[in-house]
C-alpha positions in Angstrom: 28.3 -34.8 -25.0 26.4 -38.0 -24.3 22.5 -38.0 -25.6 19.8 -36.5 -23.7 17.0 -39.2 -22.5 13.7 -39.0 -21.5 13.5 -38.8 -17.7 12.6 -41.8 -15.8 14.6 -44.2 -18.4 17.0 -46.5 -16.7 20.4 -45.8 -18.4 23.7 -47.8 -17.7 26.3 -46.0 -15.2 29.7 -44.9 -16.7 33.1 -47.2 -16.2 33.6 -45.1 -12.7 30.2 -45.4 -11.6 30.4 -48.9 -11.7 33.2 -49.2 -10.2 32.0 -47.1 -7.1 28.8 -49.7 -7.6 30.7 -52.7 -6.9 32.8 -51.3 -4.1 29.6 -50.1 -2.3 28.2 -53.8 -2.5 31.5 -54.8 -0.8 31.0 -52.8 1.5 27.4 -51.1 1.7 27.7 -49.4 5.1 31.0 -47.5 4.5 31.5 -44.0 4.0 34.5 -43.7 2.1 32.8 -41.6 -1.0 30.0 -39.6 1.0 31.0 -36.3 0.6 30.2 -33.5 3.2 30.0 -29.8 3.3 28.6 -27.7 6.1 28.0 -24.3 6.0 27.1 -21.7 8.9 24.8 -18.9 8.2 24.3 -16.1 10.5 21.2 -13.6 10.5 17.8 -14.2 9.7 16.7 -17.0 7.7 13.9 -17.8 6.4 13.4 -21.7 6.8 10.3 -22.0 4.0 12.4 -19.9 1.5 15.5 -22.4 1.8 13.4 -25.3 1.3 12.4 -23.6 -1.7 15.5 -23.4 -3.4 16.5 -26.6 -2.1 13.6 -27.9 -4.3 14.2 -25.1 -7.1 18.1 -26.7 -6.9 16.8 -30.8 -7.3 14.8 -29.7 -10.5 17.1 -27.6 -12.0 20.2 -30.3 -11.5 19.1 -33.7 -12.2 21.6 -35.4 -10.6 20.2 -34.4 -7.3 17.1 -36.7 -8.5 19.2 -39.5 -9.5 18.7 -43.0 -8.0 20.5 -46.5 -8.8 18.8 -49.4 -9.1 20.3 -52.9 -9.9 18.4 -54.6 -12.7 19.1 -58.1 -13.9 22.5 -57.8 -12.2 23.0 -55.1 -14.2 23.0 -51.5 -12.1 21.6 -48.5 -14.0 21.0 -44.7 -13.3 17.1 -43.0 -13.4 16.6 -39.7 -13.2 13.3 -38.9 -11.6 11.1 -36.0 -12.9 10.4 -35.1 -9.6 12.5 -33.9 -6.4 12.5 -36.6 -3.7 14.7 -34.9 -1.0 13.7 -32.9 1.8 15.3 -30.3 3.6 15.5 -31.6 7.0 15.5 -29.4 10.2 16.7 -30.0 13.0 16.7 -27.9 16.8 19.7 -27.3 18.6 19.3 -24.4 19.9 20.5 -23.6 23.3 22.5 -26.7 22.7 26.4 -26.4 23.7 28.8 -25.9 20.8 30.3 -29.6 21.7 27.1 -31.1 21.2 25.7 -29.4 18.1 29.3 -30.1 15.9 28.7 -33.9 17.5 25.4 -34.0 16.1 26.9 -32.7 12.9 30.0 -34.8 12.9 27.4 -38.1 13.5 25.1 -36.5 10.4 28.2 -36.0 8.3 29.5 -40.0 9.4 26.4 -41.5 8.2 26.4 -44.1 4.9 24.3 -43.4 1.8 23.2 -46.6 0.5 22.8 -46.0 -3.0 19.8 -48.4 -3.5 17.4 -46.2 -1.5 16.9 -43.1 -3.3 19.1 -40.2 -4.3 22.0 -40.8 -2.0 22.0 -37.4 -0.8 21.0 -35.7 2.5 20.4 -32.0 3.6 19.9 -31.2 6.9 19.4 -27.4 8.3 20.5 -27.7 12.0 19.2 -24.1 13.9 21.7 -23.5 17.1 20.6 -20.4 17.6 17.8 -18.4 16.8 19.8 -15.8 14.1 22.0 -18.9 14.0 22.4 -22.2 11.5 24.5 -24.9 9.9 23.5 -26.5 6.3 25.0 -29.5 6.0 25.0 -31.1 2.3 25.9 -34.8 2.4 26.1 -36.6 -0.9 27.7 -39.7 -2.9 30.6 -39.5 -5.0 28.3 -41.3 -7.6 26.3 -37.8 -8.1 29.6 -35.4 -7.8 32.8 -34.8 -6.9 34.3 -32.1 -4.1 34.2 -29.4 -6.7 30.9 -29.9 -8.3 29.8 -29.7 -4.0 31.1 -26.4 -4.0 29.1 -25.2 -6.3 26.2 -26.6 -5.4 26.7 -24.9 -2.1 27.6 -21.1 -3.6 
């Protein structure tokens, strides 16, 4: 297992890290390793209480406060000691089914640069009033499709 660090201390990504570094500098707008989940809930929900363990989720997994940060033409990894990501929520209630999974399928299109923050994005869309969609959007740099799962049990 590689050595703990102190948070906060640049480190040097691994071989495929770099890799996915070099091909997001190609092309820094794509989307070809943002990774999307959504998931519907039905019943209650109480917004503050999902925020909650959104932020209980970014401290307990540090790779949800990881950011990227080219130095010397070197890039390197920093985990931040605090949570940087907010849950965001969005209305679409009342909103036609066409329109909310457009709104989601434009949410789920967009890039992630990874020099501007964690390249991660939540967003709570409400289409109903018992009725919502999280959508977890993420960089392959943080996880893979299976390590999303999770995240999202």
């Amino acid at each position: 297992a590689p050595a703990r660090t102190a948070r906060g201390t640049a480190q040097p990504l691994s071989s495929s890290q770099r890799r996915l570094w070099y091909i997001n500098k190609l092309d820094p707008h794509g989307r070809s390793y943002v990774l999307a989940s959504a998931v519907r809930m039905d019943g209650a929900l109480d917004r503050g209480r999902l925020a909650a363990a959104f932020d209980a989720l970014q401290r307990q997994h540090g790779v949800l406060r990881t950011v990227f940060r080219e130095q010397d033409g070197v890039a390197r990894q920093t985990v931040l000691e605090q949570p940087t990501l907010a849950l965001q929520i969005l209305d679409a209630a009342g909103a036609p089914a066409a329109a909310w999974q457009a709104t989601l399928n434009t949410l789920a299109l967009q890039p992630l640069p990874l020099d501007q923050g964690v390249p991660a994005r939540a967003v709570l869309l409400c289409i109903g009033a018992r009725q919502h969609v999280l959508l977890l959007t993420i960089h392959h740099m943080l996880v893979d499709e299976w390590a999303l799962a999770l995240l999202l049990r």
